[in-house]
N, C-alpha and C positions, 0 to 999 in steps of 0.2 A: 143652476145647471144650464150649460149651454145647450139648445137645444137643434140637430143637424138635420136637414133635410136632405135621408140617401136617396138618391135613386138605383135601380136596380143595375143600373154599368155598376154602381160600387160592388153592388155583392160578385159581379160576374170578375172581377179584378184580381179575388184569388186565383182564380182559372187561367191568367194572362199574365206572362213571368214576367213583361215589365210593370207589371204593376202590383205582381204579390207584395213585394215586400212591405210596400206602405202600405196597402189595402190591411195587413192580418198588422201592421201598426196601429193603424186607426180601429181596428176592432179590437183590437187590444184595450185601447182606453175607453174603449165606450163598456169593456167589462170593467171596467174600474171604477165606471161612473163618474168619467171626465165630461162624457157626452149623453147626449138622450137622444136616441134615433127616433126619427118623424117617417114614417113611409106613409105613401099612398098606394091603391090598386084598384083597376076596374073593372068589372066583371061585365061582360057581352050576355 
């Protein structure tokens, strides 16, 4: 399994009409189990 590192622009891309459409494509596959999402986060 490929494994993708999002960053959090990807998640905010639903939110941005030019960029819905691939954004809910690409989560699309990662519910299918094309992809294995990598996030990181840092807490202050």
């Amino acid at each position: 399994m490929i494994r993708v590192y999002t960053d959090t622009s990807v998640f905010g891309g639903v939110f941005d009409d030019e960029f819905k459409e691939e954004t809910l494509s690409f989560f699309d596959l990662v519910k299918e189990g094309k992809f294995q999402l990598v996030i990181s986060f840092s807490c202050f």
